[in-house]
C-alpha positions in Angstrom: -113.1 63.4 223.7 -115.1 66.3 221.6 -112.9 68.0 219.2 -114.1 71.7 217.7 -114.8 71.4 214.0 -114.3 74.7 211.9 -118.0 75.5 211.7 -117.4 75.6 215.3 -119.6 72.8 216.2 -118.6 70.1 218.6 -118.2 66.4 216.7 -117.6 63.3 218.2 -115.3 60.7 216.6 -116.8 59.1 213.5 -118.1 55.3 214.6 -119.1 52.7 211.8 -122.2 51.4 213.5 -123.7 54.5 214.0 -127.1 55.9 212.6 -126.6 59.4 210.0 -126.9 62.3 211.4 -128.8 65.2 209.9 -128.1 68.6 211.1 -131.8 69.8 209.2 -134.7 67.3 210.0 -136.8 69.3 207.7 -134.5 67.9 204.7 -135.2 65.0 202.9 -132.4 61.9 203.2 -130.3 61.6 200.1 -132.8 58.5 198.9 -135.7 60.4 199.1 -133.9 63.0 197.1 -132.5 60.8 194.2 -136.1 59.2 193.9 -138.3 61.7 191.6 -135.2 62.3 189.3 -135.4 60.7 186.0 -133.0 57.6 185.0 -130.7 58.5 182.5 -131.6 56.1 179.1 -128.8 53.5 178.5 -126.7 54.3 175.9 -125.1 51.9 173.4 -121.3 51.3 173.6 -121.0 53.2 169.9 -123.2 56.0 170.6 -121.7 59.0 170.4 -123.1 62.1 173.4 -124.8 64.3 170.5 -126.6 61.5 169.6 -129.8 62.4 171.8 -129.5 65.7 170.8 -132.7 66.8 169.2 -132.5 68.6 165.4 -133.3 72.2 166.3 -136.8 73.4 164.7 -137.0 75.3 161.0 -139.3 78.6 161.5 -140.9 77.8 157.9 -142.3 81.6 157.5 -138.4 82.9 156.7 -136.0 82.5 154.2 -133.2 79.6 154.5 -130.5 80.1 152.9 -129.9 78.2 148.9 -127.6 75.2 148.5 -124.2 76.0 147.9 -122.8 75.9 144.6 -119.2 75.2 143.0 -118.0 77.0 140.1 -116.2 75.1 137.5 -112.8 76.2 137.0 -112.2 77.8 133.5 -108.8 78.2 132.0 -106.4 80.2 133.0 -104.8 83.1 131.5 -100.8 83.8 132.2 -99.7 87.5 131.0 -96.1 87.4 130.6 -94.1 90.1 132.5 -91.2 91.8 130.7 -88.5 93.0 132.5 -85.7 94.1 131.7 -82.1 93.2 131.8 -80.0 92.8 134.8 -76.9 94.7 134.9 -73.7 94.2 137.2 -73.9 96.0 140.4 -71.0 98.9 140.3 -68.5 99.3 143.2 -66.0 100.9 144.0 -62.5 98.9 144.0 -60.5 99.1 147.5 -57.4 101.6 147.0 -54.4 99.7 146.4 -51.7 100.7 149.3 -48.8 98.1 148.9 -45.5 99.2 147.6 -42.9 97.3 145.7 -39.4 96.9 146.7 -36.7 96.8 143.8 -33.2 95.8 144.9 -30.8 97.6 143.5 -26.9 97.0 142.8 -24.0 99.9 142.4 -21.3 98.7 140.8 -19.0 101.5 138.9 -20.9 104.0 138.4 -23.9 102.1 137.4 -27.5 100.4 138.9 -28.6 97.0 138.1 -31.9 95.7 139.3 -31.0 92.5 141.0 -34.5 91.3 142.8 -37.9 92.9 143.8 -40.8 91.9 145.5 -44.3 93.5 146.6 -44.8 93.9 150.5 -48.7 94.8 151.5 -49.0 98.6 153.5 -48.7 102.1 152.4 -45.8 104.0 151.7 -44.3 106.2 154.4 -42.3 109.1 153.1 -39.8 109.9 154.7 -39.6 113.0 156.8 -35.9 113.8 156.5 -33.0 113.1 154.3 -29.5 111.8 155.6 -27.2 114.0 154.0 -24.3 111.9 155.4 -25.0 109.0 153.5 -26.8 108.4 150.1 -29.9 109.6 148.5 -32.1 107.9 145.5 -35.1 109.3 143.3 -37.2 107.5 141.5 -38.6 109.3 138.5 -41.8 108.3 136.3 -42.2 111.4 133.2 -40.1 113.3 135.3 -42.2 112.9 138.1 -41.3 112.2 141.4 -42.4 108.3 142.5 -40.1 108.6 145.8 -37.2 109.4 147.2 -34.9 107.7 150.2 -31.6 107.7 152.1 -29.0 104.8 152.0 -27.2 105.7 155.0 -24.5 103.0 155.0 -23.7 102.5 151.5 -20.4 101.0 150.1 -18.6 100.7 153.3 -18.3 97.7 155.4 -16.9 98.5 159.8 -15.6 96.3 161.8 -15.0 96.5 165.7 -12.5 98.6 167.2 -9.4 97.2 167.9 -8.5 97.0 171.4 -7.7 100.2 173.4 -9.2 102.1 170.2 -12.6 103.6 169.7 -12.7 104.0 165.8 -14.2 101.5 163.6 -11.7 100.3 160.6 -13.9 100.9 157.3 -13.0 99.1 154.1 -15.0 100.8 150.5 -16.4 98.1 149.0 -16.0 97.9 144.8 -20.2 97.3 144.8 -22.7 97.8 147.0 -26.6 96.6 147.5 -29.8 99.3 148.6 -33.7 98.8 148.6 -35.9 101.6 146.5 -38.9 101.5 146.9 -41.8 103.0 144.7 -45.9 103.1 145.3 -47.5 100.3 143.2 -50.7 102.2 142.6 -48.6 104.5 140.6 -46.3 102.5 138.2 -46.9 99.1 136.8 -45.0 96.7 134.7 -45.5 98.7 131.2 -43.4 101.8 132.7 -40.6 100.1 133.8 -38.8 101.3 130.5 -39.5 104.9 131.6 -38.7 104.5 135.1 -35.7 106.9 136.0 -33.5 106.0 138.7 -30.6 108.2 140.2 -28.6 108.0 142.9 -26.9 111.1 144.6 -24.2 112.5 147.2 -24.7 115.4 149.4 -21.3 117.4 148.9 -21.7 119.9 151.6 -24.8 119.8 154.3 -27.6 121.9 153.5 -29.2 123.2 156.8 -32.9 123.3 156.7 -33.3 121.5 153.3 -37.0 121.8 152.0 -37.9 119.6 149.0 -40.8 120.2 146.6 -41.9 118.3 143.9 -39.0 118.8 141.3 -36.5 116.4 140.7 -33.8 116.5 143.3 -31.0 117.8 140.3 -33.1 120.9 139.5 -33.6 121.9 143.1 -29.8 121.2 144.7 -27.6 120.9 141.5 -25.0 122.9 143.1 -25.2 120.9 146.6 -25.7 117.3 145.0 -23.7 115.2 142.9 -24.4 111.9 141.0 -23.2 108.9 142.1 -25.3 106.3 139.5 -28.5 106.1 136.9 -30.5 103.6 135.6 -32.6 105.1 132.6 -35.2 102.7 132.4 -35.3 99.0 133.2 -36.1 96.7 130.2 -37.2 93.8 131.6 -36.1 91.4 128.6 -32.2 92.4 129.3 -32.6 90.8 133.2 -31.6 87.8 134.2 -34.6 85.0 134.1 -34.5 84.7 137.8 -34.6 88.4 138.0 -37.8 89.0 135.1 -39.5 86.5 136.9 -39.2 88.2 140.3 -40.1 91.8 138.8 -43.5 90.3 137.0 -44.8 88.8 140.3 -43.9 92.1 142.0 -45.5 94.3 139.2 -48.4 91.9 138.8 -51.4 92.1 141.1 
């Protein structure tokens, strides 16, 4: 059966035994072809291919180029480079924005620093005094460090008693209350300067409006003093206690 090739020409299945067919008579047969061309010259198994390669000619009539030469090195100089000093790099130290907490005891009249330690975060003032309770300032050169309330001070409550509503309240002889002062502002060499009252509201004042003088000089009609510390000296504490107040005081 013919089959179509893609030139379009019909071919008939190849068979072994037949003769070649050329589509050009007019061409010679691939033996006739390969005849006039040239054998290529054996080659020995370590020759390389450039090895035939003929040197290309020298036009005599032009300049070559001379032989190149090598200098010999000579010794060499080093020119030492002063510079000058290094010096430490300034910056700027963070801000320091912890605070340290002295506990304080009121016992007759008096304060007593029982225990302090350093606690990391700023200082919050606070916005408003309670008048009800207690109220402490903290003076450094008669300068205000801060001031609190101690709302529950020297009381202790207990439940009401059935069918009641009103809490029994017992005074206490001494009672315990946190001040707390900025520590970028005071350090351990103050201490003996540090001023430390405590004072009770005796009638409300309505709107009350602080500036920066001590407490006494703005309400010494409307406050009274309940206890002072003039200075702590940090040899007269208990060792427990000195050692407390160095690590707080010491950064």
């Amino acid at each position: 059966m013919n089959r179509k090739s893609i030139r379009g020409i019909y071919a008939k299945p190849m068979d072994a035994t037949a003769r070649p067919i050329i589509e050009n008579a007019k061409l010679p047969t691939m033996t006739d072809a390969v005849a006039p061309m040239q054998q290529a010259p054996a080659r020995d198994a370590n020759s390389r291919l450039m090895d035939d390669a003929q040197p290309p000619l020298i036009d005599a009539s032009k300049p070559t180029m001379g032989a190149f030469t090598v200098d010999q090195p000579g010794p060499i100089r080093v020119i030492p480079r002063v510079l000058p000093d290094q010096e430490p790099r300034l910056t700027r130290a963070a801000p320091d924005t912890s605070y340290v907490v002295l506990r304080m005891r009121v016992q007759d009249g008096k304060l007593a620093v029982i225990g302090s330690k350093r606690v990391d975060g700023p200082l919050l003032a606070e916005e408003e005094i309670v008048q009800d309770g207690l109220t402490y300032e903290a003076l450094l050169d008669d300068k205000r460090l801060s001031l609190g309330s101690v709302p529950d001070f020297g009381e202790q409550r207990s439940y009401p008693r059935p069918g009641t509503t009103e809490h029994y309240v017992t005074v206490l002889p001494s009672f315990d209350f946190n001040l707390r002062v900025p520590s970028d502002r005071i350090s351990l060499q103050d201490l003996p300067k540090l001023k430390i009252s405590l004072y009770r509201f005796k009638v409300p004042v309505p709107d009350l409006k602080l500036g920066s003088q001590p407490l006494r000089a703005q309400l010494a009609q409307e406050v009274r003093v309940v206890a002072e510390l003039n200075g702590i000296q940090l040899a007269k504490l208990p060792s427990n206690v000195q050692e407390v107040v160095q690590r707080a005081f010491t950064r």
